[in-house]
C-alpha positions as CSV (number, residue, x, y, z in Angstrom):
1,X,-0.4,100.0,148.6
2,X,2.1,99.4,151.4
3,X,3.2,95.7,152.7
4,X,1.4,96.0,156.0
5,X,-2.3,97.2,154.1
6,X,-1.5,94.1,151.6
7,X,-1.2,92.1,154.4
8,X,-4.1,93.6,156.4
9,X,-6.2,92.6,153.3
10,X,-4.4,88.6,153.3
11,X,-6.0,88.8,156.8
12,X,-9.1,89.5,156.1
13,X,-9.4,86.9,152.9
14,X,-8.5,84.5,155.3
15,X,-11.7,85.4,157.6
16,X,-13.6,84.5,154.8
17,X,-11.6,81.4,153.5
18,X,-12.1,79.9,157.8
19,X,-15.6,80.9,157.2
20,X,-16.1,78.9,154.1
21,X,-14.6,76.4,155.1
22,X,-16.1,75.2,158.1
23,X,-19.7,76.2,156.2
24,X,-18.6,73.1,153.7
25,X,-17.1,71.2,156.7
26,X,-20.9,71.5,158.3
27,X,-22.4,70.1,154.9
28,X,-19.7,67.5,154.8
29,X,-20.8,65.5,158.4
30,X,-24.5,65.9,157.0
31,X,-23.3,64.5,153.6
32,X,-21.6,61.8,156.4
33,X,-24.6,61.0,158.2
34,X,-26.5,60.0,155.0
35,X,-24.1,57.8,153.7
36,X,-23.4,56.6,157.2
37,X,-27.2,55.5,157.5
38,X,-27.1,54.0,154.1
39,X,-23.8,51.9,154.0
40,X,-22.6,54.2,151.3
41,X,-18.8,54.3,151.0
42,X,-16.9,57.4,152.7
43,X,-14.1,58.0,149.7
44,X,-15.7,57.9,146.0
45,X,-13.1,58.0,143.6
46,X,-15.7,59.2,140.5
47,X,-17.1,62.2,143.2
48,X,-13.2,62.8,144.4
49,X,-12.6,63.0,139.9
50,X,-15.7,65.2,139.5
51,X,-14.8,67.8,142.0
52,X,-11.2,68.0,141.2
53,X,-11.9,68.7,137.3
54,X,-14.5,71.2,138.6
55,X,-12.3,73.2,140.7
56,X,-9.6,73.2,138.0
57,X,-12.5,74.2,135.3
58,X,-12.9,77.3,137.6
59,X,-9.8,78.4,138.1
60,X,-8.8,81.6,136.5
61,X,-5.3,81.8,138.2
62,X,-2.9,83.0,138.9
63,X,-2.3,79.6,141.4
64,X,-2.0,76.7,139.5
65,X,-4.4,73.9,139.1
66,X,-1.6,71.7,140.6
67,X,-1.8,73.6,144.1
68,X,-5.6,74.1,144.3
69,X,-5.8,70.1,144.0
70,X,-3.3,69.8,146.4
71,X,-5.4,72.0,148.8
72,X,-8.3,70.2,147.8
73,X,-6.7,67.2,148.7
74,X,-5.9,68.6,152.3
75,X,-9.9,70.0,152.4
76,X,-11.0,65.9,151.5
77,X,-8.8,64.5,154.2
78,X,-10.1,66.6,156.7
79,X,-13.9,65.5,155.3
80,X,-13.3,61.9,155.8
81,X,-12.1,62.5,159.3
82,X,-15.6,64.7,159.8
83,X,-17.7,62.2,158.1
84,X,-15.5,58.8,159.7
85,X,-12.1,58.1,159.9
86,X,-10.7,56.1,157.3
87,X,-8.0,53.8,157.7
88,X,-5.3,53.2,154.9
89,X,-2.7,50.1,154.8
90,X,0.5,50.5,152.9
91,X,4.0,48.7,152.2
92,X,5.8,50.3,155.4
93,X,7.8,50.8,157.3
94,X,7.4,54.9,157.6
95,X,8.9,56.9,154.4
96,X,8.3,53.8,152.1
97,X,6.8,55.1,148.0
98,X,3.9,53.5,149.3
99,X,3.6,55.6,151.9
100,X,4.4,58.6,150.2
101,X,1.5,57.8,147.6
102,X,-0.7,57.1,150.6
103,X,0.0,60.5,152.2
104,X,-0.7,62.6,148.7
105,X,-3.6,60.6,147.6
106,X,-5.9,60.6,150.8
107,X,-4.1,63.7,152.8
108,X,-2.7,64.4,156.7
109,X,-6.0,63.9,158.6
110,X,-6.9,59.9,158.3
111,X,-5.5,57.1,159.6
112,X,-1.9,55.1,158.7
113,X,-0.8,51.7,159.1
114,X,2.2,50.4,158.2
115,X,2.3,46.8,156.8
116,X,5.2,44.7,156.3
117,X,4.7,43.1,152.9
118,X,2.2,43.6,150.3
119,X,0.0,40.5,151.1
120,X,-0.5,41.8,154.2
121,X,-1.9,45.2,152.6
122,X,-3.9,42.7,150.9
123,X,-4.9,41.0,153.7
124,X,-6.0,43.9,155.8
125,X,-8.3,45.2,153.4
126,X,-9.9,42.0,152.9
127,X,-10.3,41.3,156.5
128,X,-11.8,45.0,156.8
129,X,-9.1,45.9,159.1
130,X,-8.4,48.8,157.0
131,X,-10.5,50.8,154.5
132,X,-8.2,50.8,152.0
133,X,-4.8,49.9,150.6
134,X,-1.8,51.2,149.0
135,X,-0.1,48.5,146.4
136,X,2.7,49.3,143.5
137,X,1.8,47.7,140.9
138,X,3.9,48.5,137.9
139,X,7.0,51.0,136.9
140,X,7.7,52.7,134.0
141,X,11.3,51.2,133.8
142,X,11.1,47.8,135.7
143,X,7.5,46.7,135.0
144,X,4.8,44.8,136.8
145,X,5.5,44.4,140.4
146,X,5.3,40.6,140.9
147,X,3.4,40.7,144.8
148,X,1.0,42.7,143.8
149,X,-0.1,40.6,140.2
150,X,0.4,37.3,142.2
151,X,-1.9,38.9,145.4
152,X,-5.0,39.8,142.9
153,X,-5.4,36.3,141.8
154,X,-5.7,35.3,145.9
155,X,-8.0,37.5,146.5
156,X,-11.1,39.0,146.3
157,X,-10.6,42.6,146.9
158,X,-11.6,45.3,144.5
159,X,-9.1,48.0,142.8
160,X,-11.6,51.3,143.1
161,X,-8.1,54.2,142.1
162,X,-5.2,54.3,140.7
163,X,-2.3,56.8,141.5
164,X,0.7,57.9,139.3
165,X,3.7,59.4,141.0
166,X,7.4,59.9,139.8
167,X,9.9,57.8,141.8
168,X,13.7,59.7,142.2
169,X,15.6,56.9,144.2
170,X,18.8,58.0,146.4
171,X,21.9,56.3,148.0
172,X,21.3,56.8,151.5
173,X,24.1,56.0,154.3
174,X,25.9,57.7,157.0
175,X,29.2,56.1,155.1
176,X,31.2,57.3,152.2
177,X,30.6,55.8,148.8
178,X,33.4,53.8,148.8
179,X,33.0,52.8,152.1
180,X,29.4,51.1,151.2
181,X,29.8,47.1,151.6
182,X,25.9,45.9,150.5
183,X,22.7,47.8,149.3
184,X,20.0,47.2,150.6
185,X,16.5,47.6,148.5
186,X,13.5,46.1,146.8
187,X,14.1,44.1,143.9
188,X,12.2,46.7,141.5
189,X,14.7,49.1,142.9
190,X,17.7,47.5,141.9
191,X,16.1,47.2,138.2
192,X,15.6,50.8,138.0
193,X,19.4,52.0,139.0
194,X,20.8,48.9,137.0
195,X,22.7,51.5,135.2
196,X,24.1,53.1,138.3
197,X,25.0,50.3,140.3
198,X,27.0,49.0,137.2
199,X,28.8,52.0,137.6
200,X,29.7,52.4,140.4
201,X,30.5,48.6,141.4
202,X,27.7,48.1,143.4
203,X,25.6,45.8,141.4
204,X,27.1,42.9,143.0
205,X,26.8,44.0,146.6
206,X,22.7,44.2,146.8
207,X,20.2,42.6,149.0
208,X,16.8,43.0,148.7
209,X,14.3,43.5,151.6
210,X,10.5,43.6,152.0
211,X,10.7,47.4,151.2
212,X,12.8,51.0,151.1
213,X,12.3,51.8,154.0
214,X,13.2,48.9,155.7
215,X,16.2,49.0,153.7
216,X,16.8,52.0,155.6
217,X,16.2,51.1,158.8
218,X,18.9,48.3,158.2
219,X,21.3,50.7,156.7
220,X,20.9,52.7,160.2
221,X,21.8,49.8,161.7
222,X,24.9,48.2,160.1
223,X,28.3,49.5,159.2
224,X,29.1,49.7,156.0
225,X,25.4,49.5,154.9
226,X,23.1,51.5,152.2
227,X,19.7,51.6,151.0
228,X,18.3,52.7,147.9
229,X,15.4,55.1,149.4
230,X,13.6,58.1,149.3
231,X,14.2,61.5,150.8
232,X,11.5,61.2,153.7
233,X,13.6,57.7,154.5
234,X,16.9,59.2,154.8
235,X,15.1,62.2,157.1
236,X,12.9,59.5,159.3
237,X,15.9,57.4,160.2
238,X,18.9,59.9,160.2
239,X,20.8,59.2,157.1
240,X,22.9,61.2,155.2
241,X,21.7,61.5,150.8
242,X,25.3,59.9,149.8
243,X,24.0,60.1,145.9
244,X,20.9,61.8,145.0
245,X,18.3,61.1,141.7
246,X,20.3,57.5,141.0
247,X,17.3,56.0,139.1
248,X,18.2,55.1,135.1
249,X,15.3,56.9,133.6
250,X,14.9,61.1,135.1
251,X,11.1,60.0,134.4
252,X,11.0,57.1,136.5
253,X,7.0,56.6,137.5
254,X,5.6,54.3,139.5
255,X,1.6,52.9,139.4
256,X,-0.2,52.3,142.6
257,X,-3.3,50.4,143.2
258,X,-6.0,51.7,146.0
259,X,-7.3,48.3,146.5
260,X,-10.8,48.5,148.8
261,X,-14.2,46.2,148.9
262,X,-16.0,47.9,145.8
263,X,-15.3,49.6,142.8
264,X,-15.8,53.1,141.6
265,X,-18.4,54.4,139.7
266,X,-18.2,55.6,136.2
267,X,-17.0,58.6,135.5
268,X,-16.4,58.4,131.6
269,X,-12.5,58.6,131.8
270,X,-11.9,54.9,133.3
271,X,-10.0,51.7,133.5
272,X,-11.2,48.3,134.1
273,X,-8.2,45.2,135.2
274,X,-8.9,41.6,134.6
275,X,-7.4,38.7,135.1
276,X,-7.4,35.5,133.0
277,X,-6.4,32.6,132.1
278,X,-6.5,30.9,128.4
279,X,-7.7,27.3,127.3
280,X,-4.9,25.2,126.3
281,X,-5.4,25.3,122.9
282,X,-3.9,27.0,119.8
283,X,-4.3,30.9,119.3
284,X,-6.1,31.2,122.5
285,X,-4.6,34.2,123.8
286,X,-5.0,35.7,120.3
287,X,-8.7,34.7,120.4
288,X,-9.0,37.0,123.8
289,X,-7.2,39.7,122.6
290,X,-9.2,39.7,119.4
291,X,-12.0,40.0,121.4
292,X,-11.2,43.0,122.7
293,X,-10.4,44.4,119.5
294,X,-13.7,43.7,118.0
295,X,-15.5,45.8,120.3
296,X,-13.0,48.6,120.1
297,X,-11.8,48.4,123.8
298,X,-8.1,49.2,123.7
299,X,-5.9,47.0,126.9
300,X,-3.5,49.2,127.8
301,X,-1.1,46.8,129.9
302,X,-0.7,43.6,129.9
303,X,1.7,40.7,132.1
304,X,1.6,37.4,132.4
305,X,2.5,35.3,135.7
306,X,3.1,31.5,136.2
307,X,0.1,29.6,138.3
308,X,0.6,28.6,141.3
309,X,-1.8,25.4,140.5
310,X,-0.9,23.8,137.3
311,X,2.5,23.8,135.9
312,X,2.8,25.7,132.4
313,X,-0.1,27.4,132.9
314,X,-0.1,31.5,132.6
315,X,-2.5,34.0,134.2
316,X,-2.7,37.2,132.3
317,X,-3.2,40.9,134.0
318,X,-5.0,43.5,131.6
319,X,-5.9,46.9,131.7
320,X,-9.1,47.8,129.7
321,X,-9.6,51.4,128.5
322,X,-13.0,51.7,129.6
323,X,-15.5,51.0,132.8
324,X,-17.3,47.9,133.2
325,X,-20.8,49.0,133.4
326,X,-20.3,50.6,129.9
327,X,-22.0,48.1,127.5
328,X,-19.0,47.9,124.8
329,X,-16.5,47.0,127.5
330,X,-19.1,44.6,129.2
331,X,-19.7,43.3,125.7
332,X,-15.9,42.1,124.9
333,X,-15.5,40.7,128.3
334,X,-18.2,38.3,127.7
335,X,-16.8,37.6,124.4
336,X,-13.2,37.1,125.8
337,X,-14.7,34.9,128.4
338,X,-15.8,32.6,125.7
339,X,-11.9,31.5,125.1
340,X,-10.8,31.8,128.8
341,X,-10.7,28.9,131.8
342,X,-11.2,31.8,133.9
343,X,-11.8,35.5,133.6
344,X,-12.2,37.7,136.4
345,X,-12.7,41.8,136.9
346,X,-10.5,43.2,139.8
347,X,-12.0,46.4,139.4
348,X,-13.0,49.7,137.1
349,X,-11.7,53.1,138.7
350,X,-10.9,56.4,137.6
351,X,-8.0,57.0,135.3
352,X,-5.1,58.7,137.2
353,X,-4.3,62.2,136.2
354,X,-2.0,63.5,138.8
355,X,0.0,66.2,138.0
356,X,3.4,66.1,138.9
């Protein structure tokens, strides 16, 4: 066939795809109005798992399952604007990691706002200002990201998703590299280009900001300033990629948090977090995790942080291999409780399974 009856036939396909489309747009604000009129939440993280693995169980290629999600992703935006607009809080300013989770988790077509620290992402949720939030909460290379573990324990919002994305980190400035005089970035930045910034004298010249992209608005700013940023960063506030991919580990991930009001449903591939502190007494940690053990539920991460109440006393972050609502998981929980001052759930939500 010739290019121009090829492309006659892309034309008509996309007849049919508009079609279709708007055809599941009209079921989506009836699927709107119900949940409207019964107070059910607009994003399900288990129904937004479900139709994912669906589409990718019915795709015979030749795209693959990585860009039909990512179109998917675009069509579920575009619901939650039909059925009502959501509002998402992350770590700004613009072009932040936060942001760029924000963006590839819940699409173009909802609602941004920046915040400028993470207990204020925290604090919007839980006011109901916003819908939903975007937190970091741990990296591959520099661990658990201490706002976020120390924000859980103040309050009482639910985590209901979790997102996985790599992180490449880049020298942005509209100086040479030898002309760079400080750094600007967040602390877990600078522990993920330790290496780096070692070499290339640097190390001792950082100062660490609220977030990246703040770090690049000040490196706009000053002479003689860089930030440690993304790409999107260097493109929203007109700096030049000095050093590109500067991160220690080439498979640098970062974990984000959606934090909301409730948590998801089951969906049979899940994690639970909970928080908890330990009686003062010999082996009590040990007693918790055995409890755990016991009923076969595997914790997957675990960090400890100093209270803010009593001196020498600990509150441990876990994540449990399993939903809540299942009755083994509910089972050791209780059981751990037994040996805990406190033990709180922050939330079960589908386990992430992005695809880079």
């Amino acid at each position: 066939m010739t290019l121009d009856e090829l492309r006659k036939q892309i034309d008509e396909v996309d007849q049919e795809l508009v079609a279709l489309l708007n055809r599941r747009a009209a079921i989506v604000v009836e699927v709107g109005r119900l949940k409207n009129a019964s107070g059910s939440p607009i994003y399900a993280p288990d129904r937004e798992k479900a139709v994912f693995e669906k589409v990718c169980r019915a795709n015979k290629g030749p795209l693959p399952n990585k860009a039909l999600v990512a179109i998917y992703r675009e069509l579920m935006s575009g619901s939650f604007a039909l059925e009502r607009p959501l509002r998402i809080a992350y770590l700004g300013p613009e072009g932040s990691y936060s942001h760029l989770a924000a963006v590839e988790k819940f699409g173009l077509s909802v609602e941004y706002e920046a915040v400028a620290n993470i207990n204020g992402v925290f604090d919007e949720v839980s006011r109901e200002h916003a819908d939903f939030g975007i937190v970091p909460i741990e990296n591959s290379v520099g661990g658990g990201v201490i706002d976020t573990l120390d924000a859980l324990v103040e309050t009482d919002v639910q985590i209901c998703a979790e997102i996985s994305r790599p992180i490449h980190h880049n020298l942005l400035a509209n100086c040479a590299l030898e002309g760079v005089e400080r750094v600007y970035s967040k602390p877990e930045v600078f522990a993920q280009c330790q290496a780096w910034l070692a070499e290339t004298d640097l190390a001792g010249k950082t100062i660490a900001v609220a977030s990246t992209s703040s770090a690049a608005q000040l490196a706009q700013k000053e002479k003689g300033a860089a930030a440690i940023a993304s790409t999107l960063a260097a493109e929203l506030y007109g700096l030049k990629i000095v050093c590109a991919n500067i991160e220690d580990n080439p498979k640098n991930i970062t974990r984000f948090f959606v934090i909301g009001q409730k948590a998801a449903q089951m969906t049979g591939d899940d994690k639970t977090s909970v928080v908890f502190t330990t009686k003062d007494e010999p082996g009590a940690l040990v007693s918790v995790l055995q409890a755990f053990k016991d009923d076969g539920v595997n914790m997957s991460f675990i960090q400890s942080r100093p209270s803010k109440k009593r001196n020498w006393e600990y509150y441990f972050f876990g994540d449990l291999k399993g939903h809540q609502s299942e009755e083994r998981v509910r089972r050791a929980i209780e059981s751990a409780r037994k040996h805990c001052l406190r033990l709180n759930v922050l939330g079960s939500y589908p386990r992430a399974t992005e695809m880079f």
